[in-house]
ZALOGU-701088 format. One record per atom (N, C-alpha, C): residue in one letter; x, y, z. Coordinates in steps of 0.001 Angstrom, whole numbers, plus 500000, padded with zeros to 6 digits. Example, Ala and Ser with C-alpha at 12.3 -4.5 7.8 and 13.67 -1.06 7.14 Angstrom:
<pts>
a513190494310507800 a512300495500507800 a513200496700507800 s512850497750507080 s513670498940507140 s512900500030507870 
</pts>
This chain:
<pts>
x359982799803122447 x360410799061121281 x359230798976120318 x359456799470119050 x358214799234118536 x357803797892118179 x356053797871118210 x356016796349117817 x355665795624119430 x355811796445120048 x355963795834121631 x354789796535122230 x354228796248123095 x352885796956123425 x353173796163125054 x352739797243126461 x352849796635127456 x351462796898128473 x350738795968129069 x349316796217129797 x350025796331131191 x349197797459131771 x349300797627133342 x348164797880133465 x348030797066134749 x346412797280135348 x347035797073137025 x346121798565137270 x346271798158138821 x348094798834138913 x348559799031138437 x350569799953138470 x351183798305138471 x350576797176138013 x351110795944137347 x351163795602135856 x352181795488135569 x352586794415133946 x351524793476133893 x350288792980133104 x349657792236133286 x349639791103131943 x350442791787130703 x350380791217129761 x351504791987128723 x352162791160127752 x353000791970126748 x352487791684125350 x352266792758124265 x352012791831123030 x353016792208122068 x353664791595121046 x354329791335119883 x353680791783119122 x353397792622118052 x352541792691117475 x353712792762115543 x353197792029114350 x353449791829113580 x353369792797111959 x353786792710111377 x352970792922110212 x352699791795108542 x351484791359108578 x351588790786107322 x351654791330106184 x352823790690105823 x352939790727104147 x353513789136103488 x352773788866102144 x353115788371101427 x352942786772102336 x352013786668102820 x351343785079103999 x352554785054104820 x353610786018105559 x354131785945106660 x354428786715107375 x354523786898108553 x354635788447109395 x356228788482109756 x356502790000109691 x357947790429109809 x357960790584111036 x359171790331111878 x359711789912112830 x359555791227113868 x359069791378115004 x359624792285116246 x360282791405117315 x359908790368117701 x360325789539118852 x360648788241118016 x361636787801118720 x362330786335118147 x362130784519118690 x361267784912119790 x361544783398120237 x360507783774121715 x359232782171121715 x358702782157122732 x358502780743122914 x359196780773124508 x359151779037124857 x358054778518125481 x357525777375125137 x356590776743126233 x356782775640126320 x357192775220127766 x357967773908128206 x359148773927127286 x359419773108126456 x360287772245126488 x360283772953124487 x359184773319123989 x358878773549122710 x359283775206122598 x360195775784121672 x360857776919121304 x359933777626119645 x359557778179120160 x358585778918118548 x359292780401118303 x359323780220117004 x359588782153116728 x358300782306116038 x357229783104116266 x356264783234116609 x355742783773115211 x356864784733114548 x356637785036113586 x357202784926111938 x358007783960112531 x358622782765110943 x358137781898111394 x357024781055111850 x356119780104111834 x355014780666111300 x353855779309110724 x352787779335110469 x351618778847111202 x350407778757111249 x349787778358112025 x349797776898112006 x349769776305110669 x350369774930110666 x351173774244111084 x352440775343111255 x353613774605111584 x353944774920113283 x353113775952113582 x352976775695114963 x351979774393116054 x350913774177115040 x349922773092115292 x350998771788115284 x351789771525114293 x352818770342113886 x353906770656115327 x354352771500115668 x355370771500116584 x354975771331117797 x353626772157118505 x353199771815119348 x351696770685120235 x351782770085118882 x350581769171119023 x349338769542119815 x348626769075121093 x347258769922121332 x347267770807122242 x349215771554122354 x349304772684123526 x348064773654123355 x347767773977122003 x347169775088121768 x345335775005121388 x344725775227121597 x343083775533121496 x342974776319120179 x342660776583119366 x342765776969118071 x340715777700118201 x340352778918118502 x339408779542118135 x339209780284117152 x338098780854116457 x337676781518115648 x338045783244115733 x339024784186115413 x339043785465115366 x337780786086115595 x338086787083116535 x336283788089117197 x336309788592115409 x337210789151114631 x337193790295113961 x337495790004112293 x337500788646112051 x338033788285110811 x337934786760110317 x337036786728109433 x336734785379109031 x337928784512108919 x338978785032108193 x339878783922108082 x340955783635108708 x340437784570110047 x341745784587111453 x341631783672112679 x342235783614113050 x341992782455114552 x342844782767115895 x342486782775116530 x343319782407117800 x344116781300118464 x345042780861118511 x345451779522119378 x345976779974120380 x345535780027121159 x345506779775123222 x346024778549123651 x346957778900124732 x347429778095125468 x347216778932127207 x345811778199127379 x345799778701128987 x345437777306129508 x346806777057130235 x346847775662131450 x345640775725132242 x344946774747132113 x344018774435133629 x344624774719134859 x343888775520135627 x344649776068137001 x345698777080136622 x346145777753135592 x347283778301135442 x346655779739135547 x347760780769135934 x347437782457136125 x347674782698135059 x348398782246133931 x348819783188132904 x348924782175131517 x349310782647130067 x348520782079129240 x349375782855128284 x349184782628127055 x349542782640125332 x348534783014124878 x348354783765124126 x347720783791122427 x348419783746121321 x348053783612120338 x349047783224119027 x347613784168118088 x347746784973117289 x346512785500116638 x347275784896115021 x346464784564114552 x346818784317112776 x345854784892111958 x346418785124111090 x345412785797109664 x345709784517108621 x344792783799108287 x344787782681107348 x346153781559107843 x347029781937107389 x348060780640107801 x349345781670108712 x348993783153108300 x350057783471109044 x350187784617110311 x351316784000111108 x350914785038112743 x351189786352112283 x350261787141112658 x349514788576112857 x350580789291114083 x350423788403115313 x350584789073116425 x350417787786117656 x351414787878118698 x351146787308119786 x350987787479121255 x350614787303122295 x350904787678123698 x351045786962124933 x351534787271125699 x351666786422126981 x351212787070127987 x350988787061129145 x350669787448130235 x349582786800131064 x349128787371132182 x348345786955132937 x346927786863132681 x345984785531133365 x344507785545132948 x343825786479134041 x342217787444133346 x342225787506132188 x342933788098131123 x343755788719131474 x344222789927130879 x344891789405129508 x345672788105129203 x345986787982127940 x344731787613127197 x343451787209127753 x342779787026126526 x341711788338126608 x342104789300126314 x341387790535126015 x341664790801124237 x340721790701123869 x341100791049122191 x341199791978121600 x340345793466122866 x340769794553122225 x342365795122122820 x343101794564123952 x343888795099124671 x343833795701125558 x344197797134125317 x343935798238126553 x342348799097126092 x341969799205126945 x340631799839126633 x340719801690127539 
</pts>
């Protein structure tokens, strides 16, 4: 599916990413909907704001390896195997992923 990107390490699924395109401060749609707990996001008709507003301090909000005005918001549970990224370019999502730690927080992907 394009837009869809899948990590195997080891002949295992270790991570999936969404990946976006910005235009015009919002990214066009490949994937529609990612739940955590109880909170439902479409990953890419949200903003980074309005994901911060929906999910209050689920998410860790870091600095982009690759772009001043990009960020990361992570959601990796204490004790948990597996984890979220949310990547944004200024206010709007770029691209997201799920999968297992470390493997979702790799920033280049597959190497």
């Amino acid at each position: 599916y394009p837009g869809v990107h899948l990590m195997f390490e080891d002949g295992r699924l270790t991570r999936i990413d969404a990946v976006g395109e910005v235009a015009e401060g919002l990214a066009k749609p490949v994937a529609t909907a990612l739940s955590i707990g109880e909170v439902t996001l479409s990953p890419f008709g949200e903003t980074k704001n309005s994901i911060a507003t929906k999910t209050g301090d689920m998410f860790t909000v870091t600095p982009h390896k690759y772009s001043e005005t990009g960020s990361y918001l992570e959601h990796l549970p204490d004790g948990g195997k597996t984890g979220i990224v949310i990547e944004t370019e200024g206010d709007a999502v770029t691209q997201f992923r799920v999968g297992e730690l470390p493997a979702v927080q790799y920033v280049e992907g597959c190497l």
